[in-house]
C-alpha positions as CSV (number, residue, x, y, z in Angstrom):
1,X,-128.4,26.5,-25.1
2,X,-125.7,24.2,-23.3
3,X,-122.6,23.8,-24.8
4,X,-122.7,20.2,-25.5
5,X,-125.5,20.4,-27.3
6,X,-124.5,23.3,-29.3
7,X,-121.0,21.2,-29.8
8,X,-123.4,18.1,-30.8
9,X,-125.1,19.9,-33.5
10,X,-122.7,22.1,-34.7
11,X,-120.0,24.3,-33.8
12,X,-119.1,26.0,-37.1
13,X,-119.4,28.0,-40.7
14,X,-119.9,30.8,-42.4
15,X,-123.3,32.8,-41.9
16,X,-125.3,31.8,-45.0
17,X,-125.4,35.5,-46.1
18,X,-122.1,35.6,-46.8
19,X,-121.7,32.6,-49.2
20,X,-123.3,32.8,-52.3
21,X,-124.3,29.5,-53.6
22,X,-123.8,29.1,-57.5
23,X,-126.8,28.1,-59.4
24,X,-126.3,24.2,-60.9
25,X,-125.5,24.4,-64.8
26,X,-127.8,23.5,-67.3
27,X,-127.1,20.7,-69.2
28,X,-126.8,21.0,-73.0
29,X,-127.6,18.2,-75.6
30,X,-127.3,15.4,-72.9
31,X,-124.4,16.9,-71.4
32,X,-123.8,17.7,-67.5
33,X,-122.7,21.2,-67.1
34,X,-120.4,21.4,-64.2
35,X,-117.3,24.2,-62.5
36,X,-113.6,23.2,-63.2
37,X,-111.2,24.1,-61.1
38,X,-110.6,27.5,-62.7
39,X,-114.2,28.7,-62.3
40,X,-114.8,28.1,-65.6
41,X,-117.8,26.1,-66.8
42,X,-117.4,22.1,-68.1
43,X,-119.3,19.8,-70.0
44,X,-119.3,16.1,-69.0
45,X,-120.4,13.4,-71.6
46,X,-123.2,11.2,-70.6
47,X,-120.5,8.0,-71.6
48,X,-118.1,9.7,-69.5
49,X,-120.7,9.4,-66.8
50,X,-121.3,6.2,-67.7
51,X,-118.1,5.1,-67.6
52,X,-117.7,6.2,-63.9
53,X,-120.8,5.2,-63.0
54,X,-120.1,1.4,-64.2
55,X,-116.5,1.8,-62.1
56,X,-118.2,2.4,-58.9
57,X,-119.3,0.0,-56.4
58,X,-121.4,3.0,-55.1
59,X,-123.7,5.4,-56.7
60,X,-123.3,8.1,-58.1
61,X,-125.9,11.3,-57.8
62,X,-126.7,13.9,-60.3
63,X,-129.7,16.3,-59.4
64,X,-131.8,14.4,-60.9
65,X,-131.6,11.5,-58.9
66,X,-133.2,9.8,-55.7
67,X,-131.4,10.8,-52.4
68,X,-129.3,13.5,-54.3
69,X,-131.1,15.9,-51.8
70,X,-130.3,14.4,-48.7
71,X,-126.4,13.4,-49.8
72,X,-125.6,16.8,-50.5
73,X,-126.6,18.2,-47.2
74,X,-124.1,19.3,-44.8
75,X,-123.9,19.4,-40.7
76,X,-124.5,22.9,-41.2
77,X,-127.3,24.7,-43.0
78,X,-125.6,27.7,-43.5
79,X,-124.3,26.0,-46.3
80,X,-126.4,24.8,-49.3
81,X,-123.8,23.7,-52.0
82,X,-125.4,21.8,-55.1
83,X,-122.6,19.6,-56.4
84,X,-123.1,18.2,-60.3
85,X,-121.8,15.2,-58.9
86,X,-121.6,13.0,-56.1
87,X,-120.0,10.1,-55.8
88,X,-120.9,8.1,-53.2
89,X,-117.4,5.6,-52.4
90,X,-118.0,1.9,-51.0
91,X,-114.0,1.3,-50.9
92,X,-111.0,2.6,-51.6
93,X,-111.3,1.7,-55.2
94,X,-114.3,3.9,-55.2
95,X,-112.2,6.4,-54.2
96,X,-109.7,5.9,-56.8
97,X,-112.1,6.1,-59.6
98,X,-113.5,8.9,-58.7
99,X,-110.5,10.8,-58.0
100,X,-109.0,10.2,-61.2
101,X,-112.1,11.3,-63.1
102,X,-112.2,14.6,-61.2
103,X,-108.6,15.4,-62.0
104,X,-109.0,13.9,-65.8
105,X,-111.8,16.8,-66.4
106,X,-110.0,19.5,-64.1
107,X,-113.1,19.3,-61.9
108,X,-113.8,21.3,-58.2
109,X,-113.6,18.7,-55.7
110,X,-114.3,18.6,-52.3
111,X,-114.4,15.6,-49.9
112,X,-117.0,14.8,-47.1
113,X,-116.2,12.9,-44.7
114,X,-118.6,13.4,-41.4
115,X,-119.2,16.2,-43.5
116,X,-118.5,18.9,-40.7
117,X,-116.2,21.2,-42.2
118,X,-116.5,24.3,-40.4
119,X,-115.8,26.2,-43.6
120,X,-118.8,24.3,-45.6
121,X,-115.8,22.6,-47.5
122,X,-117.0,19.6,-47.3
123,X,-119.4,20.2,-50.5
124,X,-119.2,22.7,-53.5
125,X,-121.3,24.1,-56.1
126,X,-121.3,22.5,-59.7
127,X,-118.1,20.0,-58.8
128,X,-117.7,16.7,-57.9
129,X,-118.0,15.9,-54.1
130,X,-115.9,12.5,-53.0
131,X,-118.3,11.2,-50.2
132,X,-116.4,8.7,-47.8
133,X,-119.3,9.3,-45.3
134,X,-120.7,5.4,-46.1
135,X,-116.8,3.8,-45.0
136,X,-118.0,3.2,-41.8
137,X,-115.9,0.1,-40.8
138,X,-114.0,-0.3,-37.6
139,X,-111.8,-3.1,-36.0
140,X,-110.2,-3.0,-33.0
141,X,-107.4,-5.6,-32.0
142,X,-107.0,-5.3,-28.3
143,X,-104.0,-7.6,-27.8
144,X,-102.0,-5.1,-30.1
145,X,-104.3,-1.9,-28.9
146,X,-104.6,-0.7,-32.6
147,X,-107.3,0.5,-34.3
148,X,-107.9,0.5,-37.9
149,X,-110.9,3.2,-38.6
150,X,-112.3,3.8,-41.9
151,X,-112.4,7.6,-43.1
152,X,-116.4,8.1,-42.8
153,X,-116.8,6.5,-39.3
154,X,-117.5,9.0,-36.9
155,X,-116.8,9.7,-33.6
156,X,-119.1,8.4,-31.5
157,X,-119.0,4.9,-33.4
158,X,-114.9,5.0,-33.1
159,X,-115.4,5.4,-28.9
160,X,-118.1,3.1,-28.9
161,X,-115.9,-0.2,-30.3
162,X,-112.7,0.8,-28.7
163,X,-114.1,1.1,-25.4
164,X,-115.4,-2.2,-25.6
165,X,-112.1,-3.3,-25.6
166,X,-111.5,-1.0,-22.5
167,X,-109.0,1.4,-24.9
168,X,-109.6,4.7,-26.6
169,X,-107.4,7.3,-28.3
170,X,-107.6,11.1,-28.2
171,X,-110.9,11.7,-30.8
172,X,-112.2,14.9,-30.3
173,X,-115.0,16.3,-27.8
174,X,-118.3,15.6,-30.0
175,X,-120.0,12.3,-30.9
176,X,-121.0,13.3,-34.5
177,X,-117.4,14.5,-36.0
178,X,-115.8,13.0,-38.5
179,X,-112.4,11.0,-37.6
180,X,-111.2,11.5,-40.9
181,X,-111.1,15.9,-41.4
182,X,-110.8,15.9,-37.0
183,X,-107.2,13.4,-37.5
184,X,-106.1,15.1,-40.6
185,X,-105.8,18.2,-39.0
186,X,-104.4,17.7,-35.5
187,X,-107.6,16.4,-33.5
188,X,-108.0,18.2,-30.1
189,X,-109.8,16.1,-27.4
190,X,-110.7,15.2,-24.2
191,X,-107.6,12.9,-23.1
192,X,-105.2,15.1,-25.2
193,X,-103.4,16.3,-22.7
194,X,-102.2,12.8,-21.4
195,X,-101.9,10.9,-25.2
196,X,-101.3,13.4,-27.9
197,X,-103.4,14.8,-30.3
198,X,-104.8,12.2,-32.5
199,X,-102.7,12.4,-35.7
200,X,-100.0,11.8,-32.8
201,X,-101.5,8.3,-32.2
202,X,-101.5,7.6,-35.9
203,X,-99.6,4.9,-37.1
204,X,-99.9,4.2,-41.1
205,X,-102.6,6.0,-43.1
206,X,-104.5,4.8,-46.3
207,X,-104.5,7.7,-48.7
208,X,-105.8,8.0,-52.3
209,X,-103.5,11.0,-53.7
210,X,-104.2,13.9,-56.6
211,X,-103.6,11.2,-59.8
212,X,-106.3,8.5,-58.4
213,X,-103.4,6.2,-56.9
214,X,-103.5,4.7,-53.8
215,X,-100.5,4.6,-51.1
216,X,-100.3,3.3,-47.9
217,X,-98.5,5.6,-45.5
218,X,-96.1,5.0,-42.1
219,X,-93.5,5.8,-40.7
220,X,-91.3,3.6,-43.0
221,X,-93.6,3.9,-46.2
222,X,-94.0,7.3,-47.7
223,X,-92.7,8.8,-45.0
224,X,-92.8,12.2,-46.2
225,X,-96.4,12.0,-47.4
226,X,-97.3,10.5,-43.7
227,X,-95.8,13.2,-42.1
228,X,-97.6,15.7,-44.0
229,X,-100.7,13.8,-43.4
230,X,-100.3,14.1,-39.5
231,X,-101.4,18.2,-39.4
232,X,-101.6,19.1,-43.1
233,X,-105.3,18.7,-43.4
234,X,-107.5,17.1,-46.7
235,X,-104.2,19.1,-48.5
236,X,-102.3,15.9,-49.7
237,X,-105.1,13.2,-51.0
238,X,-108.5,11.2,-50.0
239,X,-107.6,9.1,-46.7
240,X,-109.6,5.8,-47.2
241,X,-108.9,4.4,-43.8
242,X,-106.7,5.2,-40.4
243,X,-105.0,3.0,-38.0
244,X,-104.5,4.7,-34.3
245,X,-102.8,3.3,-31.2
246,X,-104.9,2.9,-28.6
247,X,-105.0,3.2,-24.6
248,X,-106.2,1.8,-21.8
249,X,-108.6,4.2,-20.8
250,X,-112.0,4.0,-18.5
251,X,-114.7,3.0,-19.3
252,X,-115.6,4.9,-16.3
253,X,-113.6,8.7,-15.8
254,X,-114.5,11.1,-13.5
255,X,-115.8,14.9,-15.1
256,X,-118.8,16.7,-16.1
257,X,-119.6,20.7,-16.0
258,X,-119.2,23.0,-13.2
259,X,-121.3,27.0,-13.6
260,X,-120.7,29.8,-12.6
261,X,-122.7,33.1,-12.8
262,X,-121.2,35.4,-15.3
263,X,-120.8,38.2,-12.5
264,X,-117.7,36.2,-11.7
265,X,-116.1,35.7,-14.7
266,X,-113.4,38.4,-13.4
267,X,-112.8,36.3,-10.5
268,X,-113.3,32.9,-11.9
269,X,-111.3,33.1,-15.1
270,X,-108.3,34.6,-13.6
271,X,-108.4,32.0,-10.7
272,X,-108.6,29.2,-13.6
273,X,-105.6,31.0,-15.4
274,X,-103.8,30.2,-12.4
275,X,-105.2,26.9,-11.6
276,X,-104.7,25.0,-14.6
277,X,-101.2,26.6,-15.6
278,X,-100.0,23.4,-13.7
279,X,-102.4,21.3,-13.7
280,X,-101.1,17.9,-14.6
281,X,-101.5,16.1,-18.0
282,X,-104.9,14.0,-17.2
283,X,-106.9,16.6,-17.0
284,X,-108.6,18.3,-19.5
285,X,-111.1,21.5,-18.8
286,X,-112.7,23.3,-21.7
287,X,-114.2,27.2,-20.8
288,X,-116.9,28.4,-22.6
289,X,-118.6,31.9,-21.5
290,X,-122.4,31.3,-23.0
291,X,-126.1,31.5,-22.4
292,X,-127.9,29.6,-19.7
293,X,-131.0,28.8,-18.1
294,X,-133.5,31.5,-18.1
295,X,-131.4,33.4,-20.3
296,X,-128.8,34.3,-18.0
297,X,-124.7,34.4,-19.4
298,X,-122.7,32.1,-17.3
299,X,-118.9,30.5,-17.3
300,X,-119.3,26.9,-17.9
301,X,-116.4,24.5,-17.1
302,X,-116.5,21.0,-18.9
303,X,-113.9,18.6,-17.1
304,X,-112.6,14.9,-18.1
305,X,-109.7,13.4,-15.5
306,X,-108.0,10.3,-17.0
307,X,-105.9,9.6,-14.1
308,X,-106.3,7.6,-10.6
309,X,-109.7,7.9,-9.4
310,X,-108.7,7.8,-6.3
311,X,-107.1,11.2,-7.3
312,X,-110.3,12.9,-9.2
313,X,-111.7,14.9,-6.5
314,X,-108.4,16.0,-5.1
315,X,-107.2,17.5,-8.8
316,X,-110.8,19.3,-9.5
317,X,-110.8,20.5,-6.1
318,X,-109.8,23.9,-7.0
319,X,-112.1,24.2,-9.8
320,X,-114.8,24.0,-7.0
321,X,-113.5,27.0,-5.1
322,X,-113.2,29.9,-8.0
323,X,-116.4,30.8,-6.6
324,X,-120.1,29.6,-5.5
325,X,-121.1,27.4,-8.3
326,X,-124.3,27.7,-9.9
327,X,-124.4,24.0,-11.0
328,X,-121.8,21.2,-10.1
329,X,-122.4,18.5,-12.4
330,X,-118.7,17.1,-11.7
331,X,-119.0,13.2,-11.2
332,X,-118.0,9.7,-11.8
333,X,-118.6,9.3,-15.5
334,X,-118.4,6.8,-18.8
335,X,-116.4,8.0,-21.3
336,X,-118.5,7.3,-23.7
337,X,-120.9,10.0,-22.0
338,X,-118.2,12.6,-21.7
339,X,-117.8,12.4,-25.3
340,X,-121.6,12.6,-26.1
341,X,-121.2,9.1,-27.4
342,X,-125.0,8.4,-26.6
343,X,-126.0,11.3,-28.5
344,X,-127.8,10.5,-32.0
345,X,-125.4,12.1,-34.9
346,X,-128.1,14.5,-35.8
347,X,-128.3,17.4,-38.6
348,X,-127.8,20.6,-37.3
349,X,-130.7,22.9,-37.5
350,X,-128.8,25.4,-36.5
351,X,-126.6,27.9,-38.9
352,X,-122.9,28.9,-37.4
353,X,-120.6,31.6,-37.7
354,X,-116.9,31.1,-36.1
355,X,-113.3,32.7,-35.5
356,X,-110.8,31.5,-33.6
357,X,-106.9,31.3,-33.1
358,X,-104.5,30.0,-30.0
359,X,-103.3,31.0,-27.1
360,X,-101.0,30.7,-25.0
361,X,-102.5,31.5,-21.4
362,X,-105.4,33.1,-20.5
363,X,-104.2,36.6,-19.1
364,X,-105.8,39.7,-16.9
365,X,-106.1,41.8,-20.7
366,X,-107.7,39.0,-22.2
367,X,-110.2,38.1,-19.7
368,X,-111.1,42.0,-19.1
369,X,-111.8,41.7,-22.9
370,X,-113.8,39.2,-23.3
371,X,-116.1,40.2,-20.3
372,X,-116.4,43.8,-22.1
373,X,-117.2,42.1,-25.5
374,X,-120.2,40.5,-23.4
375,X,-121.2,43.1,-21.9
376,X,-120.8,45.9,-24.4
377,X,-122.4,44.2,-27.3
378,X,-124.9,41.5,-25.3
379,X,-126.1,38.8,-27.9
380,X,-128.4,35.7,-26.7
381,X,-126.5,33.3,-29.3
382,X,-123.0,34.4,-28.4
383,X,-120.4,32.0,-27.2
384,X,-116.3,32.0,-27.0
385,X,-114.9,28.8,-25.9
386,X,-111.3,27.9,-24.9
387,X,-110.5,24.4,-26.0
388,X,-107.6,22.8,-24.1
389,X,-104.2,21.9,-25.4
390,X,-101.0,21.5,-23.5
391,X,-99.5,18.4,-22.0
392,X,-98.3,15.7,-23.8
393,X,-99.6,17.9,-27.1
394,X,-96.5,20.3,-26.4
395,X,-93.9,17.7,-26.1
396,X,-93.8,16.7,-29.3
397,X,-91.1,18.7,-31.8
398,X,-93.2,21.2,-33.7
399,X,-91.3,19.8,-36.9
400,X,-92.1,15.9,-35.8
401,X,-95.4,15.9,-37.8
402,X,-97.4,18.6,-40.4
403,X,-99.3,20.0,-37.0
404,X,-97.0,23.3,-35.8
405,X,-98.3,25.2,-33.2
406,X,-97.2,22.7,-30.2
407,X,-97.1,25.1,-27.4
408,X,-100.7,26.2,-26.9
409,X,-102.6,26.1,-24.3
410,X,-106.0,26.6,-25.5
411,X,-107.7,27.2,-29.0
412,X,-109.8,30.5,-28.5
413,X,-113.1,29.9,-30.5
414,X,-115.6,33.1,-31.0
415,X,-118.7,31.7,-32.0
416,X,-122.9,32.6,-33.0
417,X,-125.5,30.3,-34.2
418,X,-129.5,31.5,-35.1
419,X,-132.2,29.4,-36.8
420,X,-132.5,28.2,-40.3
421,X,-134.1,29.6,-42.1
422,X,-134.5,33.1,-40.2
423,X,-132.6,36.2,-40.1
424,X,-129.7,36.3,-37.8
425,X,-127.4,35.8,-39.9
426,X,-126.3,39.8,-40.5
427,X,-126.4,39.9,-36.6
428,X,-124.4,37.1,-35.5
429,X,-122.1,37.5,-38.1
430,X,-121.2,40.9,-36.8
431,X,-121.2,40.1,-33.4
432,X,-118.9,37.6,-34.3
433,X,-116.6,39.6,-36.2
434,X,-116.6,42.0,-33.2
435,X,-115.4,40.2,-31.0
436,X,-112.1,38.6,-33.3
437,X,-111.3,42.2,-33.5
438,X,-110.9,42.4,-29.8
439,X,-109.3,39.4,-29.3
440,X,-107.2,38.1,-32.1
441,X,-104.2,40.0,-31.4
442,X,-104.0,37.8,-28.3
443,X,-103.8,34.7,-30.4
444,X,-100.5,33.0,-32.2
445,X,-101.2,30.6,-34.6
446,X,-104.2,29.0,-36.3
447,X,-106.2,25.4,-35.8
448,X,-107.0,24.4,-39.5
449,X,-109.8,22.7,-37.9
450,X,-111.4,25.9,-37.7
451,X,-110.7,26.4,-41.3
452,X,-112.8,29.5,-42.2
453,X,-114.2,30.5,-45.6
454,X,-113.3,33.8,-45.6
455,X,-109.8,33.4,-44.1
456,X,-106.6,35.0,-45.3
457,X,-103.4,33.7,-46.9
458,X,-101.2,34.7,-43.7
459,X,-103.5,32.9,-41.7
460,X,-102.7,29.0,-43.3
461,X,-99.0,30.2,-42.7
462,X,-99.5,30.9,-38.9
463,X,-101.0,27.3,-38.7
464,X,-98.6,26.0,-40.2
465,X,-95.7,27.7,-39.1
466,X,-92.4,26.9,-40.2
467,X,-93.4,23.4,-41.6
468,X,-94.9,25.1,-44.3
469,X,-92.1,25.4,-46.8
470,X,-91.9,21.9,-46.6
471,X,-95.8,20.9,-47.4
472,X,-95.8,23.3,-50.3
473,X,-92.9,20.9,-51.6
474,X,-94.7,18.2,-50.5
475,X,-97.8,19.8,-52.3
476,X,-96.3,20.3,-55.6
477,X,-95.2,16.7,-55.4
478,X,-98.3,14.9,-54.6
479,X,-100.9,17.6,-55.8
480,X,-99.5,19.7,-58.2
481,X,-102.8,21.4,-59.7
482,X,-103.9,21.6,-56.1
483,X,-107.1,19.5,-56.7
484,X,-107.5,18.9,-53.2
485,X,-108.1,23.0,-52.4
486,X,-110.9,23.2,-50.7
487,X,-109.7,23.5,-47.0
488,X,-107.1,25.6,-45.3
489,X,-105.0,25.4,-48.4
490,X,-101.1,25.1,-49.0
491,X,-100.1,26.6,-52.3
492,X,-98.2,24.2,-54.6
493,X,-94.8,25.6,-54.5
């Protein structure tokens, strides 16, 4: 499978073996049986349903109702979370109401945005899910170059309006993510290197916080909150809509995907090591070692150059001469179509298992593990992918904003996926698991993009470094009873 299409249905989650999905509560005499915060079971009133279902501009879904089915499936199907409630927002004042009702009752919340959380957090069993997934809204204002984005739009329709305008901001590598969990937790992407990550372009957030009350956030209102916004991930509130700075950028670029048989990968990956240790801030190369045609394992290279054209074939030169190429794809190029911003957001029918952490080159040991990984424990669904960081990402303070780990180079990703339903989950899982063994001790630090369900304490502290003392204050402050818990969590001090 190519990596873009694996990235365009799904790179993420927990192998459904491994999460055990709670059966819905019964309801008793008219009553909706739901899971508070502390496990425990809760009993909703059909008036106190009534009451939030007159509040909202949009529905909300019980079980019982028409489209409950379809709202509470996620990108992944390793996941199949039945929520007792889900409240579908129109607006911010959606948002509120249905905030304030989850933390008047104690309820489990979770919040979906593009609903891609790559932990499954982005539903729950027997709570209350906060789906922003029908904010779809975007307006650009060229003349300023600002963007204001509502928290369900995703990708793909965020590229699409800005780069009408000519202008884009850093938004990840895949069409059908969410802006709103991809921004809230540092947001990786193709013209990174050059711009910043995207909570770096931010510049005021919406944000409905843990007692239903909405605050707008900048860099001279609620300062602290939009700090901790910028990196600290769905810890601190409900965004209801972002406003980026934007860029000139394309709308054509130059960049594609350059193979390479997997007998290389010695020879090629230590080249690249070397190349792109100075390679200058416009481009951006992702690595993935994966399956190809015919079933053969090769080392893909997937390029975007944001600078001159004039320059493009001079800077990917040495790309081209790691070794003989199985496939140069490496071209003049729309944006848009680097991004996959002419794919369909589709439902993945694929289930995913992932680990991953950062590092901060790609050295000899490294490389002479990973090629042993693939060739000691073979697996046709097996992937690790190297997602590129550096540039202007590193030249911001670690302490300017939530998002700590500045001076990575790439995000290591081990990755499976099989068929749903079917049986690989045992298998990839392990395979998987296998591999983080070999590699994580080359990592340091954590992307709480990757937030993983089965994760340890030590490892939210390595994402968030040394800022974390100050988002558990922050925590305590604006969330106290951690309502907002299911992500890579920071514990209320």
């Amino acid at each position: 499978m190519k990596r873009r299409a694996f990235c365009a249905a799904g790179v993420a989650a927990l192998a459904a073996a491994t999460l055990p999905c709670r059966r819905l509560l019964a309801a008793t005499d008219g009553e909706l049986a739901a899971t508070g915060l502390d496990g425990r079971q809760l009993n909703l009133k059909p008036s106190e349903l009534g009451e939030l279902r007159a509040a909202l501009r949009g529905a909300l879904l019980t079980a019982d109702a028409a489209g409950y089915d379809t709202a509470r499936r996620l990108w992944n199907p390793a996941f199949d979370h039945k929520p007792a409630l889900i409240a579908r927002c129109a607006g911010a004042a959606d948002v509120m109401h249905a905030v304030s009702f989850a933390a008047a009752h104690g309820l489990l919340t979770a919040v979906r945005g593009g609903g891609h959380s790559l932990s499954g957090q982005s539903g729950c069993d027997g709570g209350l899910v906060v789906d922003v997934s029908s904010m779809r809204g975007v307006r650009v204002d060229p003349l300023a170059r600002r963007a204001r984005v509502e928290s369900g739009v995703l990708l793909g329709e965020f590229d699409r309006e800005a780069q009408a305008f000519g202008l884009a901001t850093t938004a990840g590598t895949a069409a059908d993510t969410g802006v709103a969990g991809l921004t809230l937790g540092g947001g990786v992407g193709r013209i990174g290197r050059k711009y910043g990550l995207s909570c770096d372009n931010l510049t005021a957030v919406d944000v409905v916080t843990a007692d239903g009350r909405f605050a707008r956030t900048s860099a001279t209102e609620n300062p602290d909150l939009f700090w901790a916004l910028r990196g600290g991930g769905g810890n601190f509130g409900v965004v209801t809509s972002f406003e980026y700075r934007l860029h000139a950028v394309g709308p054509m670029l130059f960049g594609g995907t350059i193979d390479y048989p997997f007998a290389q990968a010695h020879q090629v990956l230590r080249g690249f090591s070397e190349f792109i240790a100075g390679a200058p801030d416009e481009l951006y190369v992702d690595v993935a070692l994966q399956p190809g045609a015919g079933g053969q394992r090769i080392v893909e290279f997937d390029v975007c150059y944001c600078g001159p054209p004039a320059r493009a074939q001079d800077v990917v030169a040495p790309l081209r001469k790691l070794g003989k190429p199985l496939q140069d794809r490496l071209a003049p190029a729309p944006y848009v179509k680097l991004q996959g911003a002419t794919d369909a957001p589709q439902v993945n029918d694929n289930a995913a298992y992932i680990k991953g952490g950062l590092i901060r080159d790609i050295s000899p040991a490294l490389v002479a593990a990973l090629v042993d990984h693939f060739d000691s424990t073979p697996l046709p669904s097996g992937m690790v992918v190297f997602q590129h960081q550096g540039g202007a990402i590193a030249r911001v303070a670690p302490n300017a904003t939530a998002y700590w780990n500045r001076k990575a180079l790439y995000n290591l990703m081990v990755l499976a996926l099989w068929k749903v339903p079917g049986d690989g989950a045992a298998a990839n899982t392990q395979w998987v698991r296998a591999g983080w063994d070999k590699l994580e001790h080359f990592t340091d630090g954590y992307y709480v993009n990757l937030s993983e369900q089965d994760q340890h304490e030590r490892r939210v502290h390595a994402a968030y470094g040394d800022n974390y003392p100050r988002l558990a204050a922050l925590k305590k402050r604006y969330d106290p009873a951690n309502l907002f818990r299911l992500n890579a969590n920071i514990k209320p001090a």
